[in-house]
C-alpha positions in Angstrom: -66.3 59.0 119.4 -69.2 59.0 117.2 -70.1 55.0 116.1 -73.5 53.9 114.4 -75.6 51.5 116.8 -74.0 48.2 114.9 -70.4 49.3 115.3 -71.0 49.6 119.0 -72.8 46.0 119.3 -69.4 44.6 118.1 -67.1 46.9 120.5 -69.5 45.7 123.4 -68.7 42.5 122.2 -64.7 43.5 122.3 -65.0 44.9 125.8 -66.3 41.5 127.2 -63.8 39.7 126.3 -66.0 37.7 123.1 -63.7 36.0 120.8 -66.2 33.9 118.9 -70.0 34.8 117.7 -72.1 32.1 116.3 -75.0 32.9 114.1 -76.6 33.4 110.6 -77.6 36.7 108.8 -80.7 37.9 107.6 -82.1 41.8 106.3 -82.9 43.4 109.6 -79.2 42.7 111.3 -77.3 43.3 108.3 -75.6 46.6 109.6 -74.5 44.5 112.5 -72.6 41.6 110.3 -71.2 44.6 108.0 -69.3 46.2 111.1 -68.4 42.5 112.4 -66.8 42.1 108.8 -64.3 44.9 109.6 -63.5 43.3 112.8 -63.0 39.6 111.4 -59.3 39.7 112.7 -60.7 40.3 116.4 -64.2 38.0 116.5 -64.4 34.7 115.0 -67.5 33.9 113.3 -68.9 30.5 113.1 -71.7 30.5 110.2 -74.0 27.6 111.1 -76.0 25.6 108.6 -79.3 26.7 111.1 -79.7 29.6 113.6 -80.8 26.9 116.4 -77.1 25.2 115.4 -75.9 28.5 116.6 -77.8 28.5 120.1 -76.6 25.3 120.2 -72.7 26.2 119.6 -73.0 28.7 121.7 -74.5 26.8 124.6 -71.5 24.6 123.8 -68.9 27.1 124.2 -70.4 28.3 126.9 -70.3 25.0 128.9 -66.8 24.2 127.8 -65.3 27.7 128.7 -67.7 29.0 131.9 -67.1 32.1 129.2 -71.0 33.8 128.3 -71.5 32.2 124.6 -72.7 34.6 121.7 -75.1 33.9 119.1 -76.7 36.2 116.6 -79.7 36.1 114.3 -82.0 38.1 111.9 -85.8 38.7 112.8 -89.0 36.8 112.5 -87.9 33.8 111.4 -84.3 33.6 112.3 -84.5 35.0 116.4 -87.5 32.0 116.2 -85.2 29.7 115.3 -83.2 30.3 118.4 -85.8 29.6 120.7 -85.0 26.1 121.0 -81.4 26.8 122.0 -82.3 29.4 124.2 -84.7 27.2 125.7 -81.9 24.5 126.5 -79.5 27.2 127.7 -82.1 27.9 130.5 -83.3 24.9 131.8 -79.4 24.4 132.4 -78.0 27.3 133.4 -76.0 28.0 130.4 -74.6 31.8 130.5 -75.2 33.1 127.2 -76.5 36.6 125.2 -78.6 36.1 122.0 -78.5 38.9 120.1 -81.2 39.8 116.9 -82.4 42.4 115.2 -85.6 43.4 114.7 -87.9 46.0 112.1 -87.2 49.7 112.4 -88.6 50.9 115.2 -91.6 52.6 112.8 -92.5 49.6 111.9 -93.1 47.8 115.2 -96.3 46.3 116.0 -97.4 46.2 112.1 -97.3 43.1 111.1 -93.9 44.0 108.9 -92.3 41.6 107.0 -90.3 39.4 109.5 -91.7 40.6 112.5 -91.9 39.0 116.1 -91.6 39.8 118.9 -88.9 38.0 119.9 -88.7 39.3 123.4 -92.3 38.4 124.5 -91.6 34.8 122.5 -88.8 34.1 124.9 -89.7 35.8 128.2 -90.7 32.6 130.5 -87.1 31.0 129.2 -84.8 34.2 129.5 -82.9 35.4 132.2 -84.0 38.7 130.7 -84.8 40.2 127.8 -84.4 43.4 126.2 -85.7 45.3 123.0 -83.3 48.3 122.2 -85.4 51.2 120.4 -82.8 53.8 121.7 -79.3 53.7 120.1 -78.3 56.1 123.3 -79.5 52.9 125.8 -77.7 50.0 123.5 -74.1 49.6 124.7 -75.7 49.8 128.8 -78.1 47.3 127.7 -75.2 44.9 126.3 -73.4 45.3 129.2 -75.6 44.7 131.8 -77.2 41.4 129.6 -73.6 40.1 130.0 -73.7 40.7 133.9 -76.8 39.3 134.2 -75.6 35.9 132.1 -72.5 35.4 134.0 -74.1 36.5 137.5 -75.5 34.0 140.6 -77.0 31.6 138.6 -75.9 31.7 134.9 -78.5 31.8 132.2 -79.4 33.2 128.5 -80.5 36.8 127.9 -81.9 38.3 124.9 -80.9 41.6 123.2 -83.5 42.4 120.4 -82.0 45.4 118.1 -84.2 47.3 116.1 -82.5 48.1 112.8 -82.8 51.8 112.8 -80.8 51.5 115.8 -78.1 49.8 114.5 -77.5 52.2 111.5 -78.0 55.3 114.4 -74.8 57.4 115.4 -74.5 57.6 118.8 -71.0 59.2 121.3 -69.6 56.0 122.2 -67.3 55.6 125.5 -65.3 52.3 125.8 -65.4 50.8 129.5 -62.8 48.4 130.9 -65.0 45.6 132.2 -64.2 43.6 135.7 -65.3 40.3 135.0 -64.4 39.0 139.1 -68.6 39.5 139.9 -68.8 39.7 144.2 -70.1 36.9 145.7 -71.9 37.7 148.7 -70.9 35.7 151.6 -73.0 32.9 153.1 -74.8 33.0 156.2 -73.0 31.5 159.4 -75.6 30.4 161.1 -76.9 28.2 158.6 -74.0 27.1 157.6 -73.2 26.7 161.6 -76.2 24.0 161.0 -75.1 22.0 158.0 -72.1 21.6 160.0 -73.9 20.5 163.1 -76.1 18.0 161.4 -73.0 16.1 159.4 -71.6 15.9 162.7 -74.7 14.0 164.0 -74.6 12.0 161.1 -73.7 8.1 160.8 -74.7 7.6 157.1 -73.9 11.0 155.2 -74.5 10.7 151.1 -73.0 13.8 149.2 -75.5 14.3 145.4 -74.0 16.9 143.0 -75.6 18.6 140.2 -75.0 21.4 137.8 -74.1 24.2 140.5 -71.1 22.2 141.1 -69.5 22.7 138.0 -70.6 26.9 137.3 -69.3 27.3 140.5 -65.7 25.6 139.6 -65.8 23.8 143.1 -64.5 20.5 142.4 -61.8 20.8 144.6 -63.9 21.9 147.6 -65.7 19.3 146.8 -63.1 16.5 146.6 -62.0 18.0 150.0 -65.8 18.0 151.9 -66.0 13.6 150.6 -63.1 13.2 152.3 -63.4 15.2 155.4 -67.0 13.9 155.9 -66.3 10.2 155.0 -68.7 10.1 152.3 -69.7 8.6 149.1 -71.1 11.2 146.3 -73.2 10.7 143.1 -74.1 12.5 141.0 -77.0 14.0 137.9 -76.3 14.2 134.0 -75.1 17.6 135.0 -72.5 17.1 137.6 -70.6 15.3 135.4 -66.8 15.6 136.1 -67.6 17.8 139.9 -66.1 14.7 141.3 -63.7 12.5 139.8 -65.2 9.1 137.9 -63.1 6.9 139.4 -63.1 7.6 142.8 -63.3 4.6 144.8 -66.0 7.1 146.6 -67.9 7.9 143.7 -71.2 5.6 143.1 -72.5 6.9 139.8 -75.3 8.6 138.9 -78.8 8.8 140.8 -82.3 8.7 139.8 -84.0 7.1 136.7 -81.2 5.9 135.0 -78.7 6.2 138.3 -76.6 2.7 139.4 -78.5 0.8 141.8 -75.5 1.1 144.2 -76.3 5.1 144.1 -80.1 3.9 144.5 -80.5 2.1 147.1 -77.3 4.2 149.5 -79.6 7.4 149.3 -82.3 5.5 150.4 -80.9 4.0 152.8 -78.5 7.0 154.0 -79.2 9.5 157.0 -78.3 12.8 155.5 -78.6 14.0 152.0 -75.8 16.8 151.6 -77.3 18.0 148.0 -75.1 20.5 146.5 -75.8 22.9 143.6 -79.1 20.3 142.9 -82.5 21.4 142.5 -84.2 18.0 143.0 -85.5 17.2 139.5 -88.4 14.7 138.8 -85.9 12.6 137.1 -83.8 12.3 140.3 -86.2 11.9 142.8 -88.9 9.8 141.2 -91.7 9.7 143.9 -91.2 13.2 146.0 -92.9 11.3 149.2 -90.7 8.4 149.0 -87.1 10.6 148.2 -84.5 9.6 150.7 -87.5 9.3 153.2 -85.3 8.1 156.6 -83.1 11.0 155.7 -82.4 14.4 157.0 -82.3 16.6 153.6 -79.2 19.9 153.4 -79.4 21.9 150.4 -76.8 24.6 149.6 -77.9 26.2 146.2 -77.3 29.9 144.9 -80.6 30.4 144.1 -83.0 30.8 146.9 -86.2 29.7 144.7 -84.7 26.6 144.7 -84.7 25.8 148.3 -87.7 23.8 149.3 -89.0 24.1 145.6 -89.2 19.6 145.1 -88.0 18.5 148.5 -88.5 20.2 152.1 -84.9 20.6 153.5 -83.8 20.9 157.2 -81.3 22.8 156.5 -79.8 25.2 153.3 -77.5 27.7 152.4 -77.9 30.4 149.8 -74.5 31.0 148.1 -72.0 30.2 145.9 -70.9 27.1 146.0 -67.4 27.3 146.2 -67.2 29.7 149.0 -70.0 27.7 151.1 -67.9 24.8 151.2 -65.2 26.7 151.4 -66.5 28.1 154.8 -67.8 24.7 155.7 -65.1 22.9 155.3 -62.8 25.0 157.9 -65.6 24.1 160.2 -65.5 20.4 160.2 -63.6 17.9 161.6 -62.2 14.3 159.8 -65.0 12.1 160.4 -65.0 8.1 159.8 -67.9 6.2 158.8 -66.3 3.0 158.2 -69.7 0.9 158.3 -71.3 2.8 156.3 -68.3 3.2 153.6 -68.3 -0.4 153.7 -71.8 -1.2 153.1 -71.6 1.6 149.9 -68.9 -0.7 148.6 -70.6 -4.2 149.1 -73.1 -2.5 147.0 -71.1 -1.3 144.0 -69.4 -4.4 144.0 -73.0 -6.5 143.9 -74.6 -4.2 141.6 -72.4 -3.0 138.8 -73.2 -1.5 135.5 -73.3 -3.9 132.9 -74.5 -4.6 129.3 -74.3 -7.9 126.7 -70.6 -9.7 126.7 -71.2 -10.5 122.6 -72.6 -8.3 120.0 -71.7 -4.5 119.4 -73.7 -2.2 121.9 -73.4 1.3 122.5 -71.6 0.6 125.9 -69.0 -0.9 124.4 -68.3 1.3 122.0 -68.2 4.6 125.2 -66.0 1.8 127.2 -63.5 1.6 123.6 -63.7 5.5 123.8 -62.9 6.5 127.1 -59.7 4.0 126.8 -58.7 5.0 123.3 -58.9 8.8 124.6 -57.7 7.8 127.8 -60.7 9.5 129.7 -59.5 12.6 128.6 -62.0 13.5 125.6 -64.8 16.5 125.9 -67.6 14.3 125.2 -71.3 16.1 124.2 -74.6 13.9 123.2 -78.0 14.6 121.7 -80.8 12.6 124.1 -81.9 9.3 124.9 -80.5 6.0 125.2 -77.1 6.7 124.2 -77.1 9.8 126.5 -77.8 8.1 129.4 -75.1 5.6 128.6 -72.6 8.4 127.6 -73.1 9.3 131.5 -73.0 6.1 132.7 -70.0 4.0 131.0 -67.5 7.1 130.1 -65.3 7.8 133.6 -65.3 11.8 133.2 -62.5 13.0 135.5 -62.8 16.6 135.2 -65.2 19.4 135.0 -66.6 21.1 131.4 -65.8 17.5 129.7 -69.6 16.2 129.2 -71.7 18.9 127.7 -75.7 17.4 126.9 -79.2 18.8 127.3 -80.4 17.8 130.7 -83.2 19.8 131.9 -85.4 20.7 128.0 -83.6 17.0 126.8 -83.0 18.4 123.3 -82.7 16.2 120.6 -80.5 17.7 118.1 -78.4 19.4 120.7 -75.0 18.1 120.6 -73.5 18.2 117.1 -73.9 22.0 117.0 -72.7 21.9 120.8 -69.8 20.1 119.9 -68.6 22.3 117.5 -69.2 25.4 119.9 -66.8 22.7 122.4 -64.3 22.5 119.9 -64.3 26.3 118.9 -63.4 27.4 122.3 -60.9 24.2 123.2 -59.3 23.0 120.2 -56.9 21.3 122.4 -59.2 18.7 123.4 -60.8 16.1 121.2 -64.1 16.8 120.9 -67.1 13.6 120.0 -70.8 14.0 120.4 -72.4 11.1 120.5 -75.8 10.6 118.7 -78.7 8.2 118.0 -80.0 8.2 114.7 -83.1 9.8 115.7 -81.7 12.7 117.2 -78.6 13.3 114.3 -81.3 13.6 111.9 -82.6 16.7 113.1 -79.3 18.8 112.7 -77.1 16.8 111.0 -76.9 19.8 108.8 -74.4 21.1 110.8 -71.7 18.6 109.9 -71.3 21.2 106.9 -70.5 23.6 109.6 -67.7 21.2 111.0 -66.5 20.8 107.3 -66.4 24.4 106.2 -64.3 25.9 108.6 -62.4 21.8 109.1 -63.4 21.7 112.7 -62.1 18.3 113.3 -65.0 16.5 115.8 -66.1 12.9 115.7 -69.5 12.4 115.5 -70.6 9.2 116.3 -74.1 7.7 115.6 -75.2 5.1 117.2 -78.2 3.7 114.4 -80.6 0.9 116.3 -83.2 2.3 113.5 -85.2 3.3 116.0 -86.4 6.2 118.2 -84.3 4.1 121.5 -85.7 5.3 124.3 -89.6 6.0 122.9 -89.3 2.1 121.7 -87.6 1.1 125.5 -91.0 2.6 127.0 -93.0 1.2 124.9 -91.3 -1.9 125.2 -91.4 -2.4 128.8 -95.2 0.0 129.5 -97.4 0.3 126.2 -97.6 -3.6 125.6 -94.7 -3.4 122.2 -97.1 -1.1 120.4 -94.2 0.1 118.4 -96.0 3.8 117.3 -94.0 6.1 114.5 -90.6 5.0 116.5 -89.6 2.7 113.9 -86.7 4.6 111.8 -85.5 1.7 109.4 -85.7 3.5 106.1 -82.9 3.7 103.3 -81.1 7.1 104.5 -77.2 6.4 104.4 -75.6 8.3 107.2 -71.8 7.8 105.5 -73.3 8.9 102.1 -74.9 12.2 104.1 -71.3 12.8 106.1 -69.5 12.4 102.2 -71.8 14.4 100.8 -71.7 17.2 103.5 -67.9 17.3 103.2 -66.6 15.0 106.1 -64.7 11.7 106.2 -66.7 8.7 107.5 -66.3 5.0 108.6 -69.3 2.0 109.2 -68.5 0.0 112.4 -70.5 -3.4 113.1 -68.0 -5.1 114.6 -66.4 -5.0 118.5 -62.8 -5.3 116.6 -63.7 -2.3 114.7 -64.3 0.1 117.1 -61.0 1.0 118.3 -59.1 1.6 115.5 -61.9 3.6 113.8 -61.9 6.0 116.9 -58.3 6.2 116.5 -58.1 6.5 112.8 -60.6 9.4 113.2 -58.7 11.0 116.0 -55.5 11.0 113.6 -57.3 12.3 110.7 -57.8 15.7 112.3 -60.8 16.7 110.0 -64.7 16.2 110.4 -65.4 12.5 110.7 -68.8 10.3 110.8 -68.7 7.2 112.8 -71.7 5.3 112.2 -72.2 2.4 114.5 -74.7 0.1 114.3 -76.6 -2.0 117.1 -79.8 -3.7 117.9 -82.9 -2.2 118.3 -84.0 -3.5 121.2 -80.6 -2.9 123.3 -82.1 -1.0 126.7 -80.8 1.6 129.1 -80.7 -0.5 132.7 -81.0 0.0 135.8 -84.2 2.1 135.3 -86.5 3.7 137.3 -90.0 3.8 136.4 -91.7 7.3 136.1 -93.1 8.4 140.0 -91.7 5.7 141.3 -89.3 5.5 144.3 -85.7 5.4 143.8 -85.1 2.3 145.6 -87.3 0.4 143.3 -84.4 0.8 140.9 -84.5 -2.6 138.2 -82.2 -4.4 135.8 -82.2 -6.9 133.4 -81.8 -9.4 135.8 -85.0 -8.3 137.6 -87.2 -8.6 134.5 -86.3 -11.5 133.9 -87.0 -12.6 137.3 -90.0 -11.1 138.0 -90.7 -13.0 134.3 
């Protein structure tokens, strides 16, 4: 049948399987959002206060589904605005398809009026990117941008329209899409040699990252810890691979990781790393990294191998199948020494913060018992992030959505309302500091226009945390443009944006405000306010080692 380019997009859209778009319209891609308003019974769409609040939501719904999240804007201006999204999606491996549209295809390289070229712009942070001059080429281009998002390892992928194409007629053919992608099967051999070298091993540590959760193997991964008598940790990504409250689970590793977690990979024989890539934030001084330790990597992309850290042993593959393979290869091992020893440390060196006083790690303790640890939790960046990962006990996979590899303040409002979109059974919070809910808080009147019922909680210290916490502790207290106490009235902003909101600066308030908002099933503000000079421990500084992991107790110590 004979459809005009813009019909098409939204049939492509219909063959995958896309029941939510996020985005914001503009002149060149209004013949797209004319056919979508024929359609509004089949796709949901989510205007957002700010095209980079629909990268965002996307992302969001991306991470809580495993689904490929959608998000459309105009030109010039508009696709520009999604760079920072699409940015974020990247660095984390977020499967997602941005789609704009561009000038007419005459006007190309002219300098027209809202003109960019979107898919130079966003080449180095793209899985791919296409421009579609040919209305004959667009619904094979869709398609294969959403293979190429879902496929190996997940990731964004830009579809630039030009508008002549979309009003276009073209014969359109509708194709029955098989979403069950082949995964190839992993080498023997080396997977022969992971198996060898756990075998040799006295001290095994298992570190999860991201690849754990695209791949959905938490369960092969549950089953591997226990066949290998091992204790895991885990990155800001890996959040939920393995359950929080594990007796084998140490927390996170690397600059803000537990001590416990630390100190054991230091100290540990073999480094099982799996679905990692190493980061600078994990490892702190490469040289140093686990140094007595022989170092496995299994990790579906092959750049990754030996990228950061030289291994002495990988496999390329998927995940789930890898330890699939791998664990019908190994035998029940017991390292009871070495368990131990893990567990003298976590009982020496657990998290802790101030017994008096509202802090922020109070308030994520009040929240995971409130919601019973069953909340999808997303955060913007910087202190309260890292103590989001660090004193909320996520259980399963998809449940802590945040900005790990760009660090993107702003993120997690609009992320959280893509989380919510896409699981309204869970209750969905995103937790913010007041530096980073400034920069979108816009989008709460995208939560209250369509009464998508998130909590957003800021935690206000009325300053920039983290920034301050460095300067703090390695610029001598020069306090430099991170001082945020000004007369902006976050409750009177929420109001005012159409949402419901609450002041806590009290312990006894905390848990009946959560649960009050939890009850009122509509948008809701939490502010909570703390001290400015509360401080993310145990910390790592920047290039250091891991084992020279500190706390509070150290500084003052060392003092």
């Amino acid at each position: 049948m004979q459809l005009t380019g813009a019909e098409i997009v939204i049939e492509c859209l219909k063959e995958q399987g896309v029941d939510t778009v996020f985005g914001y319209p503009g002149g060149t891609i209004l013949n797209v959002y004319d056919a979508l308003y024929k359609h509004q019974n089949e796709i949901t769409h989510i205007l957002t206060s700010h095209e980079q609040g629909a990268a965002h939501a996307a992302d969001g719904y991306a991470r809580a589904t495993g689904k490929v999240g959608v998000c459309m804007a105009t030109s010039g201006p508009g696709a520009t605005n999604l760079v920072t999204g699409i940015a974020t999606a990247y660095m984390d491996s977020v499967p997602m398809v941005a789609i704009t549209a561009n000038v007419n295809l005459p006007a190309l390289g002219k300098d027209s009026f809202q003109e960019v070229d979107i898919a130079g712009v966003t080449m180095p942070i793209t899985k791919h990117g296409y421009i579609v001059k040919d209305v004959k080429k667009l619904a094979p281009t869709l398609r294969k941008a959403f293979e190429i998002a879902r496929s190996g390892r997940p990731g964004p992928v830009l579809v630039d329209i030009t508008k002549d194409v979309t009003a276009n007629l073209c014969e359109y053919e509708k194709e029955t899409i098989e979403f069950n992608q082949p995964v190839p099967k992993p080498d023997e051999e080396e997977v022969a040699k992971v198996a060898e070298l756990i075998g040799e091993s006295e001290k095994p540590y298992i570190y999860l990252g991201g690849g754990a959760i695209l791949s959905g193997a938490e369960k092969e991964v549950a089953r591997f810890a226990e066949l290998i008598d091992a204790p895991v940790c885990d990155t800001l990504m890996a959040k939920g691979a393995f359950n929080g409250k594990d007796e084998r689970y140490t927390g996170m590793i690397g600059m803000h990781g537990t001590k416990a977690t630390n100190l054991g990979v230091s100290e540990c024989d073999l480094l099982i790393a799996l679905g990692a890539r190493f980061s600078d934030r994990v490892i702190g001084n490469p040289k140093r990294f686990a140094s007595d330790a022989k170092i496995v990597h299994i990790d579906i992309d092959a750049a990754e191998i030996n990228k950061n850290i030289r291994t002495d042993a990988s496999v390329v593959g998927d995940l789930k199948e890898v330890l699939s393979a791998l664990n019908g290869m190994l035998e029940q091992k017991s390292n009871g020494q070495w368990m131990n020893w893990i567990r003298e440390l976590k009982e020496k060196y657990p998290l802790k913060y101030a017994e008096s006083g509202l802090s922020c790690p109070y308030i994520i303790e009040q929240l995971d018992q409130v919601t019973e640890g069953k909340a999808l939790i997303t955060t913007d960046v910087g202190q309260h992030q890292m103590w989001a990962a660090q004193f909320y006990q996520y259980t399963e996979p998809r449940t802590f959505l945040s900005s790990g590899g760009l660090g993107t303040m702003g993120y997690g409002l609009g992320a959280c309302i893509g989380a919510k979109t896409a699981r309204p059974d869970k209750i969905c919070v995103n937790i913010a500091g007041d530096g980073c809910f400034r920069m979108n808080m816009n989008e709460l009147a995208t939560a209250s226009r369509y009464n998508i019922p998130i909590i957003q909680i800021v935690i206000n210290n009325h300053v920039l945390g983290m920034v301050r916490q460095w300067q703090t502790l390695f610029y001598d207290k020069r306090y430099s443009q991170t001082v945020l106490d000004d007369k902006v009235d976050f409750c009177k902003v929420a109001e005012g944006l159409g949402c419901a909101a609450f002041r806590v600066t009290k312990r006894e308030e905390v848990a009946e405000t959560i649960r009050k908002a939890i009850d009122l099933k509509t948008p809701v503000l939490i502010e909570c306010i703390i001290d400015s000079d509360d401080k993310v421990f145990p910390m790592v500084p920047a290039g250091a080692p891991i084992a020279e992991v500190f706390d509070e107790d150290d500084l003052r110590a060392k003092e």
